[in-house]
N, C-alpha and C positions, 0 to 999 in steps of 0.2 A: 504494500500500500504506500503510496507516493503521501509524506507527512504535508501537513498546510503550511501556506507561509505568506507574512506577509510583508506586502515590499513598503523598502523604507526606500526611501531616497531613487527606486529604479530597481533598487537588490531584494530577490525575495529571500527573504531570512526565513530560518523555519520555526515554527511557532512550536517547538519541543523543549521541556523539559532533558534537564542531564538524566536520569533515570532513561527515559526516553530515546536521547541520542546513545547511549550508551548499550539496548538495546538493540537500537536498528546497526551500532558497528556490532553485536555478538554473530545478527542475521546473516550479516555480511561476511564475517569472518567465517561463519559455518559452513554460511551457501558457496565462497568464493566468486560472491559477487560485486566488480570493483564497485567502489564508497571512493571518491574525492571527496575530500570536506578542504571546507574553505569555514576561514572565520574573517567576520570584520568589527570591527571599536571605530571611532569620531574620524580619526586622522585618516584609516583607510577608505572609508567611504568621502573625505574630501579629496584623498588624492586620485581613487577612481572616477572624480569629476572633472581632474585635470589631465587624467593620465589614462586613453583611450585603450591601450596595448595593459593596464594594467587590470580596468577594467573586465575587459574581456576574459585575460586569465584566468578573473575573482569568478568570474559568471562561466565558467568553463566548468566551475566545480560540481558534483551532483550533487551536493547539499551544504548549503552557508548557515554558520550561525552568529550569534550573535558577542564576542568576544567581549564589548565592553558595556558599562553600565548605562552608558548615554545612550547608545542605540537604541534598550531595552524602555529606559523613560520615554526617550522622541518617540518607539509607537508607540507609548500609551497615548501621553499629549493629542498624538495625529488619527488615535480610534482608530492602530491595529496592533491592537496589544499582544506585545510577545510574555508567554508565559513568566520567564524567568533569563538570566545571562548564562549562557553558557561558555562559561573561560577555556580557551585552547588551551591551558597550564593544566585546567581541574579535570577535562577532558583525557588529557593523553596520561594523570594520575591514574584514571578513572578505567580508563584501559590499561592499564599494569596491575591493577587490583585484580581486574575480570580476566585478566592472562595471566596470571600467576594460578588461578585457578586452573584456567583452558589449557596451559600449555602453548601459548599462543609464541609464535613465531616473528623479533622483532629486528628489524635494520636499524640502524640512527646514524642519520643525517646531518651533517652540519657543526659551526661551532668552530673552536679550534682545538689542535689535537688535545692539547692540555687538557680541555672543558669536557671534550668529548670522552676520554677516558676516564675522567670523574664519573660523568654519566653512565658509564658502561658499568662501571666497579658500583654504584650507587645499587642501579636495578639489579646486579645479581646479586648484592645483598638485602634488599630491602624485596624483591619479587623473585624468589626463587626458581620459583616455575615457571617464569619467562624464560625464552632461550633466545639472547641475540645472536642470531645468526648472521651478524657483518655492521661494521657502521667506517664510516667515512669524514673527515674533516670537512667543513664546506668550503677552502679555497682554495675551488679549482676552477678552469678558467670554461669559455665555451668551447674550446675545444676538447677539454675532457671531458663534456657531457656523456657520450657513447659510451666512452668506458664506464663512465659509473653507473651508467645507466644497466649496463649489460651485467656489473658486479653486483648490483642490486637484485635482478630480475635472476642472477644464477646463485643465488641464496636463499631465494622461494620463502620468502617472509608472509606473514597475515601483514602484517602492521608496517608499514615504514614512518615513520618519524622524522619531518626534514625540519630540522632548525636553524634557518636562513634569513633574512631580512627579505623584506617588502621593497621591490616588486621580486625578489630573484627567484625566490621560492617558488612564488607561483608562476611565472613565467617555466620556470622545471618542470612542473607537474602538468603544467596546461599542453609543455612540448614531447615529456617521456612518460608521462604515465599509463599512454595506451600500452609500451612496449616494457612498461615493468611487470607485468602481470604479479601487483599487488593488491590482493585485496580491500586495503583501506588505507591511504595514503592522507598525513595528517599533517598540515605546515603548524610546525609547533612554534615559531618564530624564536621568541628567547629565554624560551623556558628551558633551554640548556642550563642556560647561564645561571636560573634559579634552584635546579636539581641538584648541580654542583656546587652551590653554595658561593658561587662569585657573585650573586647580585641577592640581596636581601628581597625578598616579595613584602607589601603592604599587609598590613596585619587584617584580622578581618573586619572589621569598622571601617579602616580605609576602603575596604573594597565594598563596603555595602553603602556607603557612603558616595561612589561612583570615584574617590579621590585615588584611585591605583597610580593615577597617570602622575599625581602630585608626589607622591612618595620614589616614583620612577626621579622624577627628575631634583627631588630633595639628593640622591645617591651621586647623579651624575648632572648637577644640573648644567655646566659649561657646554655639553653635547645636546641638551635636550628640551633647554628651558623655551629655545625660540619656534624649532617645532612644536610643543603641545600647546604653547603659548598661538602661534597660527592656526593649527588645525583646529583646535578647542573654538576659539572664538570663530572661525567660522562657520564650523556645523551647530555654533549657536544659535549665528544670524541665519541659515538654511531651517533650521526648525522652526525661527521667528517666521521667515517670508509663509515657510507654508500653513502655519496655523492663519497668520493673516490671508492667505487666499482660500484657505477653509472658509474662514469665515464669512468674507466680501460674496464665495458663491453661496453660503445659506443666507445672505442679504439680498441677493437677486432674486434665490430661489422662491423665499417668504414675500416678495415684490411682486414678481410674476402671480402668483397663486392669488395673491388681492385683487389686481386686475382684474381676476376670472371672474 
């Protein structure tokens, strides 16, 4: 069954619970039926209005959620209320719990070697019964896409986990994931970086509070304060424009009807 969804901004996000998503990857994992997931938060859905080729990658995916807390408010505000946030970090936890059980078959993508073999050594102590079957630094260039592409697909994983920056990631998945025959391919973006304990995550107030993106840039703010500082404020004022043209069409519509 194809889950509902509703579009924020052009993006149909899907209107599931993590309980939920977290079922339809077990479906997926069973049946062998590829699952792209894509997720998006404030910033990426402003730069997929600037950035047509990233766009298309995000919408390439067979199922988007909804990464950050703003997304989840804007459709309530715009009356197409998304359940609940479902975090790309709480997500690919969420899948090491359910593979530890399954036995589930994982790759990891991305990062740097350092980070990456934190990660490696993390999940086989913390998820036993997961078994990485192969994982890869993320800097390599486009001409070694093939090969990793091929090293990944001759590892026959359920899960690959690419944790890569925005657009790279998905631009990878949107060009090799017909030819990885992976089950569930998940751009974890930089939740490497929080498994291995190089970046501190927002405590839970912070994130229930939608302020994750604040404590991101409290750690590193010389890198990051002017991006969230841009994107933030504009997907404020893109929320603002459409509630106000919500509203101007139920002023016409209530206009019209008097008329009659």
């Amino acid at each position: 069954m194809t889950p509902a969804t509703s579009e924020i901004f052009g993006v149909p996000v899907a209107a599931m619970t993590m309980e939920g998503a977290l079922g339809l990857i077990d479906q997926a994992v069973q049946s062998k039926r590829r699952l792209q997931i894509g997720v998006v938060n404030a910033a990426k859905i402003v730069n997929m209005r600037r950035n047509e080729e990233l766009r298309a990658d995000v919408l390439s995916s067979d199922i988007v959620f909804a990464d950050g807390m703003a997304v989840v408010w804007a459709s309530r505000l715009l009356g197409r209320r998304l359940p609940e946030r479902v975090a790309g970090i709480d997500l690919m936890m969420g899948m090491l719990e359910r593979g530890n059980a399954g036995g589930y078959r994982v790759y990891c993508l991305g990062a740097s070697q350092e980070i990456l073999s934190r990660v490696v050594d993390r999940i086989g102590q913390d998820y036993p019964g997961v078994k990485v079957v192969g994982s890869r630094h993320g800097y390599f260039t486009t001409a070694d896409e093939a090969e990793v592409a091929r090293n990944i697909a001759d590892s026959r994983p359920d899960i690959l986990f690419i944790a890569m920056t925005s657009p790279k990631k998905e631009r990878f998945l949107s060009k090799w994931s017909p030819q990885l025959n992976v089950p569930v391919c998940h751009g974890v973006g930089g939740s490497f970086d929080v498994v291995a304990g190089h970046v501190q995550r927002a405590p839970e107030r912070w994130q229930r509070l939608g302020l994750e993106w604040l404590y991101r840039v409290k750690q590193e703010p010389g890198r990051l304060w002017k991006r969230y500082l841009t994107t933030n404020s504009t997907f404020a004022m893109m929320v603002a424009s459409a509630l106000v043209k919500q509203q101007l069409a139920r002023i016409r519509s209530t206009a019209r009807v008097a008329r009659t």
